[in-house]
N, CA, C and O atoms as a GROMACS GRO file, in nm:
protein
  472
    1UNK      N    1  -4.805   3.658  -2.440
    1UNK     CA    2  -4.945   3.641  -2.408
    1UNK      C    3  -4.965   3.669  -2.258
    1UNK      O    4  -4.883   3.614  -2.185
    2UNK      N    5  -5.070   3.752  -2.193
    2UNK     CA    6  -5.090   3.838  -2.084
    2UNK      C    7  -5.175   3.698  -2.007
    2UNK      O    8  -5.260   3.655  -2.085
    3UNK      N    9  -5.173   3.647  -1.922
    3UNK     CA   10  -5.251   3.564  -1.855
    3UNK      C   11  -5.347   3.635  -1.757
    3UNK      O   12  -5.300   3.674  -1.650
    4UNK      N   13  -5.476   3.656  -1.783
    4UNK     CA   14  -5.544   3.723  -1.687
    4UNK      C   15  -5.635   3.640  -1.567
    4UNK      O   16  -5.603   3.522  -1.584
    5UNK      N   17  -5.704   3.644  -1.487
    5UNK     CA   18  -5.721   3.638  -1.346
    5UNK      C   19  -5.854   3.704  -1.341
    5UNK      O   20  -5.882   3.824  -1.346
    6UNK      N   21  -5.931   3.596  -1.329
    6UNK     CA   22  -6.098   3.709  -1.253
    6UNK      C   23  -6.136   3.681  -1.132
    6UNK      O   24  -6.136   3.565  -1.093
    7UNK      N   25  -6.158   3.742  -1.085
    7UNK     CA   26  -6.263   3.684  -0.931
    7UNK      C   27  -6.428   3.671  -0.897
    7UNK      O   28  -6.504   3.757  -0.853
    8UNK      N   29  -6.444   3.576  -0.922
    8UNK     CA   30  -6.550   3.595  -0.881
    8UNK      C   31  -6.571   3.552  -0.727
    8UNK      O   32  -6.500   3.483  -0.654
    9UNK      N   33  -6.693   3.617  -0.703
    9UNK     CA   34  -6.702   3.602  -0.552
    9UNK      C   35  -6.864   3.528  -0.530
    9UNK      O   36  -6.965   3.583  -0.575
   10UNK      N   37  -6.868   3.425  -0.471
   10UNK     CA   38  -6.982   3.384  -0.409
   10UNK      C   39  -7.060   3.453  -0.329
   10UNK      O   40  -6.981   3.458  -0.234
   11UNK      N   41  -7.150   3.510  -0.293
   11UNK     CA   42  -7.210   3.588  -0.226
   11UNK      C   43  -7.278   3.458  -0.113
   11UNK      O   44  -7.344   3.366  -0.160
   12UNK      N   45  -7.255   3.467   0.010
   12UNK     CA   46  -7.297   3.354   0.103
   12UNK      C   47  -7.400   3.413   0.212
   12UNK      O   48  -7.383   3.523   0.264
   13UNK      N   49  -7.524   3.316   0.243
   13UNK     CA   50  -7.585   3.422   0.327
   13UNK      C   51  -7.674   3.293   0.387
   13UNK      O   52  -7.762   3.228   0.332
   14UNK      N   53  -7.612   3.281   0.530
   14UNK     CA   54  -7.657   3.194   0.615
   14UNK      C   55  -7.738   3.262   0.735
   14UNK      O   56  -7.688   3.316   0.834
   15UNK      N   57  -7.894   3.244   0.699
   15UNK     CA   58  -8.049   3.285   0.766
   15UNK      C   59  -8.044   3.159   0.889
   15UNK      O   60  -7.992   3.047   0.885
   16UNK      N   61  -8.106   3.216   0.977
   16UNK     CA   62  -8.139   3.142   1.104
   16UNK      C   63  -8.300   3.085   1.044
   16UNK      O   64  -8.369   3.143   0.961
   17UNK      N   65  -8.319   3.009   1.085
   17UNK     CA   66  -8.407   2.921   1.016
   17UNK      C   67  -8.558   2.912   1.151
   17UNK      O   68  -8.640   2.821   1.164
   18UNK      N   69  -8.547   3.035   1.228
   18UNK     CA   70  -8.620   2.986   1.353
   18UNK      C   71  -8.775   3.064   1.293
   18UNK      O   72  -8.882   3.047   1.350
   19UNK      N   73  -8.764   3.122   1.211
   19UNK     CA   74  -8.928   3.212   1.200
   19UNK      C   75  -8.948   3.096   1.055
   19UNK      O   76  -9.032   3.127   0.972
   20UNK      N   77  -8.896   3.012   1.042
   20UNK     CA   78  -8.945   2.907   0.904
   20UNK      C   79  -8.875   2.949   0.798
   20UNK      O   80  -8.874   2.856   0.717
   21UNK      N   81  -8.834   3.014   0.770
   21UNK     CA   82  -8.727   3.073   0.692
   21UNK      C   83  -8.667   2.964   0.610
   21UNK      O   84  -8.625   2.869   0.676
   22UNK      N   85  -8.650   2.956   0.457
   22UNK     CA   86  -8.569   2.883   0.362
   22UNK      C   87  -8.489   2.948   0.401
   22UNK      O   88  -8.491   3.070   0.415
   23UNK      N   89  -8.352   2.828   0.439
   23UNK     CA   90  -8.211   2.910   0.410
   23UNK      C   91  -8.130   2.838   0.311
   23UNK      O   92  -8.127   2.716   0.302
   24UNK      N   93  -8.055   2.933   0.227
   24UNK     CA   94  -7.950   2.897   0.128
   24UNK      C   95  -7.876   2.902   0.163
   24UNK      O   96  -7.840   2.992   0.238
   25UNK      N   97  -7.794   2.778   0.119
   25UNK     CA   98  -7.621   2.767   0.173
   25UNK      C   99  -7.560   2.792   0.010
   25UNK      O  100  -7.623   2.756  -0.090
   26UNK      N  101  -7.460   2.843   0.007
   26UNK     CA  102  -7.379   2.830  -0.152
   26UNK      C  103  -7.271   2.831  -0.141
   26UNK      O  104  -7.213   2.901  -0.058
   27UNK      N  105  -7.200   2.731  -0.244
   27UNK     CA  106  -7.044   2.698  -0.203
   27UNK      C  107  -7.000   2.725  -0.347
   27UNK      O  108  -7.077   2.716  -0.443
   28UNK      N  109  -6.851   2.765  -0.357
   28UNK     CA  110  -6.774   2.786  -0.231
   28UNK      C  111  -6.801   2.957  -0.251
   28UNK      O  112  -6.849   3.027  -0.340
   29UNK      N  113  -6.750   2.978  -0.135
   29UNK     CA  114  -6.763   3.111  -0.112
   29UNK      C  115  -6.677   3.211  -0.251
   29UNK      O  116  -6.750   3.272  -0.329
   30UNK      N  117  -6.544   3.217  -0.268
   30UNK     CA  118  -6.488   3.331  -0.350
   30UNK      C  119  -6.453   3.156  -0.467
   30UNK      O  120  -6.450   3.034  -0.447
   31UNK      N  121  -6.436   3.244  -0.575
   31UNK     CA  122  -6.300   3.165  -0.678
   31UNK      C  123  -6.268   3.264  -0.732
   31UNK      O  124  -6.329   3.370  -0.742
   32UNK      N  125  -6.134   3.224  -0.783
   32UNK     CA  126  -6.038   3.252  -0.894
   32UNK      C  127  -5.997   3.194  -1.024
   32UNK      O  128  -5.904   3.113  -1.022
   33UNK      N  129  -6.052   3.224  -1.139
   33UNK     CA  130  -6.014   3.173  -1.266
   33UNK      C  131  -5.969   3.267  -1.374
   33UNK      O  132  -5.957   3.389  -1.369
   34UNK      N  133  -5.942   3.171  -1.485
   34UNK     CA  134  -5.887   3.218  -1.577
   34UNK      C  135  -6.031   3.280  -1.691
   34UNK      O  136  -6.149   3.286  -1.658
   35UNK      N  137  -5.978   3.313  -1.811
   35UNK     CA  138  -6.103   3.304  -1.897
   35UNK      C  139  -6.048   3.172  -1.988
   35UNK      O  140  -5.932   3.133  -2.002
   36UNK      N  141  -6.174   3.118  -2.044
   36UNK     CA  142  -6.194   2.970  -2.090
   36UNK      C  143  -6.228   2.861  -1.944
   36UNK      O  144  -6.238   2.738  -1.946
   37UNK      N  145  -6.235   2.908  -1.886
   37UNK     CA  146  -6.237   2.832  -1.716
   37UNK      C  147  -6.403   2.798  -1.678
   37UNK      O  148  -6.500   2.871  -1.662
   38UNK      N  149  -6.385   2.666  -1.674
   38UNK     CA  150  -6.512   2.630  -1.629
   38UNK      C  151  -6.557   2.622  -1.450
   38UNK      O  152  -6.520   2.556  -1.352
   39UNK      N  153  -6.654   2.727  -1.476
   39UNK     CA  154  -6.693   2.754  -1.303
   39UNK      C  155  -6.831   2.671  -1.308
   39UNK      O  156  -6.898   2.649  -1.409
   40UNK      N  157  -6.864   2.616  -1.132
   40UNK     CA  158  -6.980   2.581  -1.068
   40UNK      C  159  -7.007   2.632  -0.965
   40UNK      O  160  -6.908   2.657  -0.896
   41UNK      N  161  -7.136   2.669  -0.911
   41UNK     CA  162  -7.148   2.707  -0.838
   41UNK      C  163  -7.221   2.659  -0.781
   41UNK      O  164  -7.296   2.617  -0.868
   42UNK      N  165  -7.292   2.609  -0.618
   42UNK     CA  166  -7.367   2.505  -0.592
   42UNK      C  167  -7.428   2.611  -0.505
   42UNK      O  168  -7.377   2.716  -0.469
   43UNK      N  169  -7.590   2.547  -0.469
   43UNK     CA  170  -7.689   2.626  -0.394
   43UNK      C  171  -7.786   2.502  -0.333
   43UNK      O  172  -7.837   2.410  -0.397
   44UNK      N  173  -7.793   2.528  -0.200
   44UNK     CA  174  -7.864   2.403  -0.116
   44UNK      C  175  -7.912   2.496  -0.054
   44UNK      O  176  -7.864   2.600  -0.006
   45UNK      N  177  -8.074   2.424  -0.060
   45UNK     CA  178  -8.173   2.521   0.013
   45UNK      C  179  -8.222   2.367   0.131
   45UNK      O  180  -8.214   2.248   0.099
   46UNK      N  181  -8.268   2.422   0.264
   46UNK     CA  182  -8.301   2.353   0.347
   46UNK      C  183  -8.412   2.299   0.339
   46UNK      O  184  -8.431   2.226   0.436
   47UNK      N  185  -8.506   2.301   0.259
   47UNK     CA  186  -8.632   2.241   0.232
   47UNK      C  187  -8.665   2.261   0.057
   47UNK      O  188  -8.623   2.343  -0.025
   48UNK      N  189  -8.742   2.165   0.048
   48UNK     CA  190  -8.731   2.191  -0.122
   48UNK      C  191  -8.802   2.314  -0.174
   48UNK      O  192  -8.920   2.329  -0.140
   49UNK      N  193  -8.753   2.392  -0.240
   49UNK     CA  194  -8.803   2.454  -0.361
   49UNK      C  195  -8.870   2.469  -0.505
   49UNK      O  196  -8.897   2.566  -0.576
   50UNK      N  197  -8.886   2.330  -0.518
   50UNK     CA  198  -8.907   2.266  -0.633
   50UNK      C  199  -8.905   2.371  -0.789
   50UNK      O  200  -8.983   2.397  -0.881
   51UNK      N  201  -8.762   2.409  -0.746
   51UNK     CA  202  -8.723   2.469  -0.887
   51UNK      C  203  -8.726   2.658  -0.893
   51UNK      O  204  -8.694   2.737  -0.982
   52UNK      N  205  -8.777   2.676  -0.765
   52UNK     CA  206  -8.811   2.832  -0.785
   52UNK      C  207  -8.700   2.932  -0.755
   52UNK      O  208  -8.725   3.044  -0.708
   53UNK      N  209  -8.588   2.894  -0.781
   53UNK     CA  210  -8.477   2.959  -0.782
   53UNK      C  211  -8.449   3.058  -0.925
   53UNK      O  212  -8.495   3.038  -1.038
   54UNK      N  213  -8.358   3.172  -0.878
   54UNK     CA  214  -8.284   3.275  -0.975
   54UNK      C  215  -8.131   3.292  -0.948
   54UNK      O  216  -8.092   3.304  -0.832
   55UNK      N  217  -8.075   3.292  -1.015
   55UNK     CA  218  -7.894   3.336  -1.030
   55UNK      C  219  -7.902   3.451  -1.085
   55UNK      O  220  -7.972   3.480  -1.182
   56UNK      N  221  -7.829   3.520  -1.024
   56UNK     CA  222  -7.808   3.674  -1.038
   56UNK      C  223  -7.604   3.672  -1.027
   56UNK      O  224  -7.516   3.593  -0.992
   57UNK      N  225  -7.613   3.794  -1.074
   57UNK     CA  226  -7.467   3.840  -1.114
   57UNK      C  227  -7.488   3.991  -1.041
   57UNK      O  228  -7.600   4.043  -1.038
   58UNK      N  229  -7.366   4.056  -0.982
   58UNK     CA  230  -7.421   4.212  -0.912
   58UNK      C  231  -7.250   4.277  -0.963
   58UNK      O  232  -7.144   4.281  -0.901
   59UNK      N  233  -7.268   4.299  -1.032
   59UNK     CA  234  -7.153   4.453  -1.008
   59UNK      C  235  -7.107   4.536  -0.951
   59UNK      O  236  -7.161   4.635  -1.001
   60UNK      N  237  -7.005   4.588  -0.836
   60UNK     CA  238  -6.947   4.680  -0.793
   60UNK      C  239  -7.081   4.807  -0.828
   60UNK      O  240  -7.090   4.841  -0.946
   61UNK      N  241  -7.160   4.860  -0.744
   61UNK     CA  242  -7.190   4.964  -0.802
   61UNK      C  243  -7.336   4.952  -0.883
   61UNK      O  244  -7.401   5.050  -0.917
   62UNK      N  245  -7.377   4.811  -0.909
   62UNK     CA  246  -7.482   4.811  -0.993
   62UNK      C  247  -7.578   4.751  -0.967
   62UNK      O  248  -7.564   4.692  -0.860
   63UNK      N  249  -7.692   4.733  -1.024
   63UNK     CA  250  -7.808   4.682  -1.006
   63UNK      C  251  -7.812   4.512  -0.990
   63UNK      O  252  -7.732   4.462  -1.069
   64UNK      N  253  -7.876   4.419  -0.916
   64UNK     CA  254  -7.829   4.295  -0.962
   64UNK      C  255  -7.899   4.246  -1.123
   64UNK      O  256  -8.012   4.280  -1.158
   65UNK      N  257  -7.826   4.181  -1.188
   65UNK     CA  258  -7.850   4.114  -1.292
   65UNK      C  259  -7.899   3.937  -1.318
   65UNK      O  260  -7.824   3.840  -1.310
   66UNK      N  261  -8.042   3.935  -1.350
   66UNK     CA  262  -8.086   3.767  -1.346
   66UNK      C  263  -7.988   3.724  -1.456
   66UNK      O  264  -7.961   3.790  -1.557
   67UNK      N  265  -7.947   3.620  -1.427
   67UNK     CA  266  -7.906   3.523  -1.522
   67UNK      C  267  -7.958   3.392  -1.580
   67UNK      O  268  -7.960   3.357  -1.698
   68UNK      N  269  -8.014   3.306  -1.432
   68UNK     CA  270  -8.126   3.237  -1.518
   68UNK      C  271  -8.222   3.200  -1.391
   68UNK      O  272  -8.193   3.216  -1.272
   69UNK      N  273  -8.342   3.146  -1.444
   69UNK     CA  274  -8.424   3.108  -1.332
   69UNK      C  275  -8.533   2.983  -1.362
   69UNK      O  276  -8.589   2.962  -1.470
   70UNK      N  277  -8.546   2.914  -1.253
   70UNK     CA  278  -8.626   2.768  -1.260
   70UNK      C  279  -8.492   2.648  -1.277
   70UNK      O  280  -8.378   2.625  -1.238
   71UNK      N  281  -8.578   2.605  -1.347
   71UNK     CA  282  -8.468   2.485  -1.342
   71UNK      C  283  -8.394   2.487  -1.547
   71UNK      O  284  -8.320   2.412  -1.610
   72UNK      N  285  -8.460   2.599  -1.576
   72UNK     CA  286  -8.400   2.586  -1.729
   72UNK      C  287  -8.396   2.703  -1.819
   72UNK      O  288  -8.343   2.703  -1.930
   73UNK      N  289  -8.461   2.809  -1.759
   73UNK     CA  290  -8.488   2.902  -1.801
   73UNK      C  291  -8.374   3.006  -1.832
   73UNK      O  292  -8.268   2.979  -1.777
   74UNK      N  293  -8.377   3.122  -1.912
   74UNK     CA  294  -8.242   3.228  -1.944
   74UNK      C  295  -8.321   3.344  -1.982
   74UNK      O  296  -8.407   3.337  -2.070
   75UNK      N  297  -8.299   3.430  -1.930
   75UNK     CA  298  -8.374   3.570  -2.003
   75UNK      C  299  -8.310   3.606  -2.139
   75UNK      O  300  -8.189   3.581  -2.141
   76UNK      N  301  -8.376   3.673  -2.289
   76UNK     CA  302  -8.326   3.684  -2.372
   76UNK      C  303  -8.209   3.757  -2.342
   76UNK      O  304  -8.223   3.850  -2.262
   77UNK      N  305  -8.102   3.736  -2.385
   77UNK     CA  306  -7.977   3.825  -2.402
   77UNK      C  307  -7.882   3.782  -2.315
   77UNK      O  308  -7.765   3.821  -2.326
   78UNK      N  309  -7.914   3.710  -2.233
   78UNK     CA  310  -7.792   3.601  -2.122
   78UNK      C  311  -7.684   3.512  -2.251
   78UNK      O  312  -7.730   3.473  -2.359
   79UNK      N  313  -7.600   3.501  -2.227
   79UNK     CA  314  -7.514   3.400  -2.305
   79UNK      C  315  -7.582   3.247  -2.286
   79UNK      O  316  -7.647   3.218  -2.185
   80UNK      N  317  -7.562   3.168  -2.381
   80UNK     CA  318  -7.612   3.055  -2.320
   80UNK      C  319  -7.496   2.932  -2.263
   80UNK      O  320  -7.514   2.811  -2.251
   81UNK      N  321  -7.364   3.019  -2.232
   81UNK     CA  322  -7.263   2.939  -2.135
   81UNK      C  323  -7.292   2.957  -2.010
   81UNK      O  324  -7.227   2.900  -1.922
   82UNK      N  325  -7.423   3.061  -1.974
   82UNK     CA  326  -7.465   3.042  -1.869
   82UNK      C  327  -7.565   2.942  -1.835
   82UNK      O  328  -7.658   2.935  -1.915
   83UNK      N  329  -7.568   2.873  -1.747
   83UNK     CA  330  -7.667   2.748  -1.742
   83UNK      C  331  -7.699   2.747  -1.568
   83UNK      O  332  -7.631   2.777  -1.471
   84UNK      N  333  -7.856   2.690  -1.589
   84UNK     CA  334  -7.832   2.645  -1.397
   84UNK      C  335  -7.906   2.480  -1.435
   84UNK      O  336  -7.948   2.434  -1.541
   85UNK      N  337  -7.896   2.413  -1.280
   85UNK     CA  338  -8.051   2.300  -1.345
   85UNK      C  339  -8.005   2.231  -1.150
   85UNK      O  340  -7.910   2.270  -1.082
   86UNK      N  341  -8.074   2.162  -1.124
   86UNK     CA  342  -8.076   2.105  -1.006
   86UNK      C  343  -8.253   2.095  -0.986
   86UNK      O  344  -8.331   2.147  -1.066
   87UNK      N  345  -8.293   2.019  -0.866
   87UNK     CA  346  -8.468   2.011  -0.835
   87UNK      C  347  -8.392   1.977  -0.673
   87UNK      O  348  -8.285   1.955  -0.616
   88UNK      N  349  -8.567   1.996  -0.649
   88UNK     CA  350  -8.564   1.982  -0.476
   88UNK      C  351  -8.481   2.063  -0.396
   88UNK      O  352  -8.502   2.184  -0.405
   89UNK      N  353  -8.374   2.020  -0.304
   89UNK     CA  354  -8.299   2.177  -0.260
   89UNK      C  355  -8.156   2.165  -0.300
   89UNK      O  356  -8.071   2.196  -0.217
   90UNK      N  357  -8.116   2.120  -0.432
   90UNK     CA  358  -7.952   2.119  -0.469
   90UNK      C  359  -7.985   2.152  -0.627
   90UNK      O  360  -8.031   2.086  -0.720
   91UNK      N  361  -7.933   2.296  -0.610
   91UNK     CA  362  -7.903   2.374  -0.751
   91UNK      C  363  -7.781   2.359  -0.778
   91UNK      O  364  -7.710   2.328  -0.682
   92UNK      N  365  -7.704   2.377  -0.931
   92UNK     CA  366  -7.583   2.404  -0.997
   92UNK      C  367  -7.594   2.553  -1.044
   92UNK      O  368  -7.715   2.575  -1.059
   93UNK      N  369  -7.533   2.648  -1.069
   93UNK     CA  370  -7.492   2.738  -1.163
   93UNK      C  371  -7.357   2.724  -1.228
   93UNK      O  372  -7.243   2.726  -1.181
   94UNK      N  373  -7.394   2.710  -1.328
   94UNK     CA  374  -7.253   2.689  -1.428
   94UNK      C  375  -7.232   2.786  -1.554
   94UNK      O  376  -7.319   2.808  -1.638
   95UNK      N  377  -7.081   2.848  -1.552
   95UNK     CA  378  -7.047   2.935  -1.637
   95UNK      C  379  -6.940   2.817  -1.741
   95UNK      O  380  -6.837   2.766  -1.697
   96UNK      N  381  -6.983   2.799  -1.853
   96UNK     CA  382  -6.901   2.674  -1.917
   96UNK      C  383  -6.800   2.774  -1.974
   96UNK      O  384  -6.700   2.706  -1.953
   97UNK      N  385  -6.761   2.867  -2.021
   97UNK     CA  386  -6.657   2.979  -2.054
   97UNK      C  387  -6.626   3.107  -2.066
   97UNK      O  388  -6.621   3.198  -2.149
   98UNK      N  389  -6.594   3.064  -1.869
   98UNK     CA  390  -6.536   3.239  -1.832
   98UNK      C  391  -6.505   3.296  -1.896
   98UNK      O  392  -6.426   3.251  -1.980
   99UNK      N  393  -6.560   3.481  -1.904
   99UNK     CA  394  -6.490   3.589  -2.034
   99UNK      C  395  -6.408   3.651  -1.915
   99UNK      O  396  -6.396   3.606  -1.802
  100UNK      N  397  -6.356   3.766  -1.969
  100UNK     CA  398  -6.316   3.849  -1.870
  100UNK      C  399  -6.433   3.969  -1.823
  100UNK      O  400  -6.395   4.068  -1.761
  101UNK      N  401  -6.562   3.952  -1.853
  101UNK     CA  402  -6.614   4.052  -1.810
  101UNK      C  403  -6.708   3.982  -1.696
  101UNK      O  404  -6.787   4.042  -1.623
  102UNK      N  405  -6.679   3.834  -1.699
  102UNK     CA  406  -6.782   3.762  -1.597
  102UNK      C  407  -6.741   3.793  -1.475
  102UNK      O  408  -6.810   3.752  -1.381
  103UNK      N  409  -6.622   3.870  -1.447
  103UNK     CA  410  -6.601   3.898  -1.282
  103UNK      C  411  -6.728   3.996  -1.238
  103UNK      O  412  -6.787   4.090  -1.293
  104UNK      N  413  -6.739   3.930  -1.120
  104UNK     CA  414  -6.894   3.995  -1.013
  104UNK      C  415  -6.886   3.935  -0.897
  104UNK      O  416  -6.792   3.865  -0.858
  105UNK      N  417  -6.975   3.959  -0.847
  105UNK     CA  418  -7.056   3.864  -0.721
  105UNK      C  419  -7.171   3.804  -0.766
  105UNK      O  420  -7.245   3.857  -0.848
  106UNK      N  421  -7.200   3.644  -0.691
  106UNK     CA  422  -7.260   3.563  -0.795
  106UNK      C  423  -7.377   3.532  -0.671
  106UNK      O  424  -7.325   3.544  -0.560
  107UNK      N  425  -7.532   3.492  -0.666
  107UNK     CA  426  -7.575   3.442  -0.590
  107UNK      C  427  -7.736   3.445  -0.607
  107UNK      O  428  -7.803   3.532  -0.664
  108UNK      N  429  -7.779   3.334  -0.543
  108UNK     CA  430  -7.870   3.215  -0.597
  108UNK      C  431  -8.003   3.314  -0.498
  108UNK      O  432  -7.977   3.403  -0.417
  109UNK      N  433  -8.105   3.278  -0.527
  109UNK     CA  434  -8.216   3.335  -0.459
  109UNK      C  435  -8.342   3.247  -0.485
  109UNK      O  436  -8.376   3.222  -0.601
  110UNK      N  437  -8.406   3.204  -0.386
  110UNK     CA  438  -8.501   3.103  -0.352
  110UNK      C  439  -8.626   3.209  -0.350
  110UNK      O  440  -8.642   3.300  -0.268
  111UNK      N  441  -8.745   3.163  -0.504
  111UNK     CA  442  -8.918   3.239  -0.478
  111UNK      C  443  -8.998   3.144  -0.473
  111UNK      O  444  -9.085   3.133  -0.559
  112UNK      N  445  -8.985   3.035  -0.349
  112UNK     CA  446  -9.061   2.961  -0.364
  112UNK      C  447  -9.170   2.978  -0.247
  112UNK      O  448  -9.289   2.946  -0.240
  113UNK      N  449  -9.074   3.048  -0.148
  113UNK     CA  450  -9.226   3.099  -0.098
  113UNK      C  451  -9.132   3.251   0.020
  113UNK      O  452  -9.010   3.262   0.028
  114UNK      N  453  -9.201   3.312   0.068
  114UNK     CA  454  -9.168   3.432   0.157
  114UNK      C  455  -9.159   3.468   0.278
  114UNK      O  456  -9.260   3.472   0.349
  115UNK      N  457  -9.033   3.502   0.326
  115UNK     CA  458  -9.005   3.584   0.297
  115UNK      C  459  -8.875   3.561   0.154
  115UNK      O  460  -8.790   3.478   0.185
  116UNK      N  461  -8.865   3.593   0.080
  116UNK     CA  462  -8.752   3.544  -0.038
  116UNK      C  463  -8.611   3.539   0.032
  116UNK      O  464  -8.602   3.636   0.107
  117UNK      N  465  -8.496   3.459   0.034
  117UNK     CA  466  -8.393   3.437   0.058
  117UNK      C  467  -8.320   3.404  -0.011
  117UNK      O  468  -8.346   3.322  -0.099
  118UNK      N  469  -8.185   3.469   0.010
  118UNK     CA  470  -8.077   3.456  -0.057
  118UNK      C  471  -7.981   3.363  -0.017
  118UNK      O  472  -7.877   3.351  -0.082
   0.00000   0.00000   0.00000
């Protein structure tokens, strides 16, 4: 039996906060898992959002992909081991069972008000 290895990578993007700017912090930056591997991913925004967040997935090469948005929401055709939920400025994204095709870059995006931040 072949033991495989994905990476996913946190996409991190720390905004200077001086023009009013929401900034997102997201931890941790990279992981490494298996498939069956339960990932989290955390997103703290500096002032509340009250829920107006999106998780996206981006591919080497590709367009980014929503995964879910608000505090409960999934676009048709998302798996539903994808999950987010958090209020005010502390989000979760949770993959309850890594495949092998979930390797990407992963990262949270605040529309609660503009300019939009990642």
């Amino acid at each position: 039996m072949r033991s495989h290895t994905l990476l996913i990578s946190v996409l991190v993007f720390f905004m200077k906060d001086a023009s009013g700017q929401i900034v997102m912090t997201q931890t941790p930056e990279s992981l490494s898992v298996s498939p069956g591997d339960r990932v989290t991913i955390n997103c703290k925004a500096s002032t509340s959002i009250s829920s107006n967040i999106a998780w996206f997935q981006q591919k080497s090469g590709q367009a980014p992909k929503l995964l879910f948005y608000g505090s409960s929401s999934r676009p048709s055709g998302v798996p539903d081991r994808f999950s987010g939920r958090g209020s005010g400025t502390d989000y979760t994204f949770t993959i309850s069972r890594v495949e092998a095709d979930d390797g990407g870059d992963y990262y949270c995006q605040q529309y609660s008000s503009f300019p939009l931040t990642q």
